[in-house]
C-alpha positions as CSV (number, residue, x, y, z in Angstrom):
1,X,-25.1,-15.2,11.3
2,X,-27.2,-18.4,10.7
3,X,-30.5,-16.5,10.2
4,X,-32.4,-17.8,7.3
5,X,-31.3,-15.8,3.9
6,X,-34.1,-13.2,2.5
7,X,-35.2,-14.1,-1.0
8,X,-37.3,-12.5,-3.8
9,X,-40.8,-13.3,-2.4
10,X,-40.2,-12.7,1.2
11,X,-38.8,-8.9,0.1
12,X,-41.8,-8.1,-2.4
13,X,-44.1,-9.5,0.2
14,X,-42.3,-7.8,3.0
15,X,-41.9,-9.8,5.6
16,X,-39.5,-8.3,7.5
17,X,-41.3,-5.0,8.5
18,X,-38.6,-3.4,9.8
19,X,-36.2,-3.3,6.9
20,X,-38.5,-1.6,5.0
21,X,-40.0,2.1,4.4
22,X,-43.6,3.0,4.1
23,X,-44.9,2.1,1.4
24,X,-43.5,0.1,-1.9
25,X,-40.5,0.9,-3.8
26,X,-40.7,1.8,-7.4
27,X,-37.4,-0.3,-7.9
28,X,-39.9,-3.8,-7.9
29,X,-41.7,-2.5,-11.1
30,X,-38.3,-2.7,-13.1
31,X,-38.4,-6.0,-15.2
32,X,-36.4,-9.1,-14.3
33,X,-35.1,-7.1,-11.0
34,X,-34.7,-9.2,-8.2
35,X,-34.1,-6.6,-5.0
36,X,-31.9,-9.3,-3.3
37,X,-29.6,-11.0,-6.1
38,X,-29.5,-7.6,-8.2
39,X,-28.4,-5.4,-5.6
40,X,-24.4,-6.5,-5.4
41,X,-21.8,-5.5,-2.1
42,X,-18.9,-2.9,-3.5
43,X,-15.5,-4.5,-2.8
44,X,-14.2,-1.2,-2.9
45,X,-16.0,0.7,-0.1
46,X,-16.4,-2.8,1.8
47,X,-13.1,-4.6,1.5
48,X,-10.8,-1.7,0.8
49,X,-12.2,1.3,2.8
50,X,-14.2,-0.7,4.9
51,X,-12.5,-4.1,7.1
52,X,-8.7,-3.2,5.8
53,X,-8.9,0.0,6.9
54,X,-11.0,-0.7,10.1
55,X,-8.3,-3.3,11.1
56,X,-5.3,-0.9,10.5
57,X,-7.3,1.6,12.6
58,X,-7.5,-1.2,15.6
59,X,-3.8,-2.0,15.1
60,X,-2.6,1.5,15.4
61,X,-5.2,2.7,17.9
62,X,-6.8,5.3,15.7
63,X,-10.3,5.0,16.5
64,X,-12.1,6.0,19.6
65,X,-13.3,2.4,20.3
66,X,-10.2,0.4,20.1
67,X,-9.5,-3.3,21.8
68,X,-6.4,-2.8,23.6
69,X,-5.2,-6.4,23.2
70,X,-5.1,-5.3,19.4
71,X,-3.4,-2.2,19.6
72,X,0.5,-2.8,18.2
73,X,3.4,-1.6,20.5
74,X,5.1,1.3,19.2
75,X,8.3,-1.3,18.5
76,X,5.9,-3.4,16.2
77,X,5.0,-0.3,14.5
78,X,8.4,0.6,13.7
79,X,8.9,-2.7,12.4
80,X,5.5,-2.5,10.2
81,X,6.9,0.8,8.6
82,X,10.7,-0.4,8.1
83,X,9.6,-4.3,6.3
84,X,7.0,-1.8,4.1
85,X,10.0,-0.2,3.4
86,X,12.2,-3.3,2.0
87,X,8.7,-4.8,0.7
88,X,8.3,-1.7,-1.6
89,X,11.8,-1.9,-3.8
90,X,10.8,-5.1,-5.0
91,X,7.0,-3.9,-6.2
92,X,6.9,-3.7,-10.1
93,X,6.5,0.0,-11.1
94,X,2.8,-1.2,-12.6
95,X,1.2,-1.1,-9.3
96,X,0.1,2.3,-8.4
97,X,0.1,4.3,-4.8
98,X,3.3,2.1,-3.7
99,X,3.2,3.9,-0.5
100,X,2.7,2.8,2.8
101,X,3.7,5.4,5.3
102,X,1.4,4.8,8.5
103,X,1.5,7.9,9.3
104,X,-0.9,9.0,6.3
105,X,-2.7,5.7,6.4
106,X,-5.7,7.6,7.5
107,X,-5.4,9.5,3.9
108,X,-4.6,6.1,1.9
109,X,-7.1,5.7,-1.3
110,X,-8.6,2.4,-2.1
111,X,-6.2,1.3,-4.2
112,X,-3.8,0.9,-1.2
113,X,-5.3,-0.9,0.9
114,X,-6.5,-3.0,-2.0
115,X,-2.4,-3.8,-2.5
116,X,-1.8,-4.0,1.2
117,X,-4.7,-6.7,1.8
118,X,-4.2,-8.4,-1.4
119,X,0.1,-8.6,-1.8
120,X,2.2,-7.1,0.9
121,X,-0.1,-7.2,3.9
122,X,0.8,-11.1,4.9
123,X,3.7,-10.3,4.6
124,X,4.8,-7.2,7.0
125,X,1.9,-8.6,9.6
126,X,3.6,-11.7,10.0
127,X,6.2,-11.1,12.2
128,X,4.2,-9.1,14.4
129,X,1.1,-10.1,15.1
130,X,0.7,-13.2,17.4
131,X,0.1,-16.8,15.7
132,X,-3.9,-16.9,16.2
133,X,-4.3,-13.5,14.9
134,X,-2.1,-13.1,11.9
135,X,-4.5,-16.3,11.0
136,X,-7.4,-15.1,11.6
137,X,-6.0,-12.0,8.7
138,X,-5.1,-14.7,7.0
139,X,-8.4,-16.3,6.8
140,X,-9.5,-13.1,5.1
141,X,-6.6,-12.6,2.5
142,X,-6.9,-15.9,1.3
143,X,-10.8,-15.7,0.8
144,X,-10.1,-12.5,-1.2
145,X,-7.5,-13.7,-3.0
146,X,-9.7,-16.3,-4.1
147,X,-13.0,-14.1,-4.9
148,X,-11.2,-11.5,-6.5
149,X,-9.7,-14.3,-8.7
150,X,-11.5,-15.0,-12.1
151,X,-9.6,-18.7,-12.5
152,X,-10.5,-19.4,-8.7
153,X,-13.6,-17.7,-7.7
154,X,-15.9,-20.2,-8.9
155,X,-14.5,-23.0,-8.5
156,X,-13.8,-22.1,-4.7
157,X,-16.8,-20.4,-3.7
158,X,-17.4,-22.6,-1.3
159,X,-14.3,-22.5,0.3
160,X,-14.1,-18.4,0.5
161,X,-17.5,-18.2,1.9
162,X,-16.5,-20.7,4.6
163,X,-13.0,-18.8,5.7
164,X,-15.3,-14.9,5.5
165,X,-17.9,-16.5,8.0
166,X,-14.8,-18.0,10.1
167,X,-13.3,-14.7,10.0
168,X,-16.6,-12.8,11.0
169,X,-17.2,-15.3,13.6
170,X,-13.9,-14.8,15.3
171,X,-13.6,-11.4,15.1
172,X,-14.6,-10.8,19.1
173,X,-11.6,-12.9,19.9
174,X,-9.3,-10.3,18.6
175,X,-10.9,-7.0,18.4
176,X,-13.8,-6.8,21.1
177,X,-17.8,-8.1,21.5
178,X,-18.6,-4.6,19.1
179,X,-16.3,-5.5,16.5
180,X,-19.6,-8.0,14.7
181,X,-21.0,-5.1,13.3
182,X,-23.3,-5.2,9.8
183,X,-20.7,-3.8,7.4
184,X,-18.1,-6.4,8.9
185,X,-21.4,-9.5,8.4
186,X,-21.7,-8.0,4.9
187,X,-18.1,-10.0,4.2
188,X,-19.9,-13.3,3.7
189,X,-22.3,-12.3,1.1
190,X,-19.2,-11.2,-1.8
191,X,-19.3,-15.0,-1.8
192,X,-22.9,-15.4,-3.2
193,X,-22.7,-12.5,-5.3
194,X,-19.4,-14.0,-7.2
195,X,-21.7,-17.3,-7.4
196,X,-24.4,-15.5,-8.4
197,X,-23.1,-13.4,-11.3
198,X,-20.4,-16.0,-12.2
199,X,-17.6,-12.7,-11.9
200,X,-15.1,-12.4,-9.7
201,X,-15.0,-9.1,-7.7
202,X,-12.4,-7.3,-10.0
203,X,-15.0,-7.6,-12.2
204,X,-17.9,-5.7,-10.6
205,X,-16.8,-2.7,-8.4
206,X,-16.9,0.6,-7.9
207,X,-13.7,1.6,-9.2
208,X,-14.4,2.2,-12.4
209,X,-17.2,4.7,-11.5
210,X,-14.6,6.4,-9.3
211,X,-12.2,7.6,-12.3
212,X,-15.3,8.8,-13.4
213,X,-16.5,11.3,-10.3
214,X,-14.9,14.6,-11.8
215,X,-16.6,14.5,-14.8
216,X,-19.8,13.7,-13.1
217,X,-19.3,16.6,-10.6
218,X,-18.6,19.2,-13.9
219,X,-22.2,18.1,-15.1
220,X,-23.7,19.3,-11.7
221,X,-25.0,22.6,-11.6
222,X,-26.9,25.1,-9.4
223,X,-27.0,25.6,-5.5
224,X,-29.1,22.4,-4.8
225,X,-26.9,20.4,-7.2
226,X,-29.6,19.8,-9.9
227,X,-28.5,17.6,-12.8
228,X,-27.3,20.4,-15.9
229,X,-29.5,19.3,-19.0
């Protein structure tokens, strides 16, 4: 977590032989690209689809490798469904895929767990997680609150990047010694990508581009999916 940060010249000059392919990658001959600040973390496949959905996964003991200690009673997740329940009359009809039903968690889209980390989540965890570990989520909400915030996010960069490391590094505490994976490290860099680009990550994302799949997949033709010219 405290390994020195690859830059420019140590990627071009490829120092780090084992995160690279044989050979050089046509990508450094583009002008002005820089292969580590150009390349920016989706918030929607990392934040959304990725931890939020990880940690439901842990609570409700959907994965093969679970930490016991996180797995929710059944009682706790009666109470998660009925305070979604109550939560969700008061949501303003503007937000889309208003429901929460745990039982087709596994089938939300990103734009619910984007509202469950972002709004409601604090709230129905609250009463049922214990103290540490509804603060450890909470160092997470808060640093995406602030990142995702375009009045906040630069002015607080700082401050998120601190509470995403603080969250990574206590994640073995709370969900087992393999819970530090790479996608879960990749958390800390959002920060230096919103400092970087001087966005916020509602900004830059993939959710755009997702509206956009059908249309894409109409333009593909032929077995071997060749691009239809």
């Amino acid at each position: 977590m405290n390994s020195k940060q690859r830059t420019e010249d140590s990627f071009r000059r490829q120092r780090q032989k084992e995160h690279h392919m044989e050979g050089r990658s046509p990508l450094l001959d583009i002008p002005h690209f820089d292969p580590i600040r150009s390349v920016f973390l989706d918030s929607m496949h990392l934040l959304y689809l990725g931890i939020m959905k990880w940690i439901l996964q842990q609570l409700l003991g959907t994965k093969k490798k679970i930490n016991r200690k996180s797995k929710l009673h059944h009682r706790d997740v009666k109470l998660f469904n009925s305070t979604s329940k109550i939560l969700l009359r008061y949501v303003p009809k503007e937000f889309q895929r208003k429901t929460l039903d745990l039982d087709e968690f596994s089938h939300w889209k990103a734009t619910q767990y984007r509202f469950f980390l972002h709004y409601c989540g604090a709230l129905v965890l609250q009463k049922i997680l214990p103290k540490k570990m509804y603060q450890h989520f909470l160092f997470l909400v808060v640093a995406c609150k602030v990142i995702c915030n375009p009045d906040l996010c630069l002015k607080y960069t700082n401050y998120a990047r601190e509470l995403l490391r603080k969250f990574f590094e206590l994640l073995p505490s709370f969900y087992g010694s393999d819970s530090q994976i790479i996608n879960h490290h990749n958390l800390i860099p959002l920060a230096d990508d919103v400092e970087f680009t001087k966005l916020s990550l509602s900004e830059f994302s993939a959710f755009p581009f997702e509206n956009k799949l059908g249309k894409i997949k109409r333009k593909i033709r032929g077995k071997k999916n060749q691009w239809h010219s």
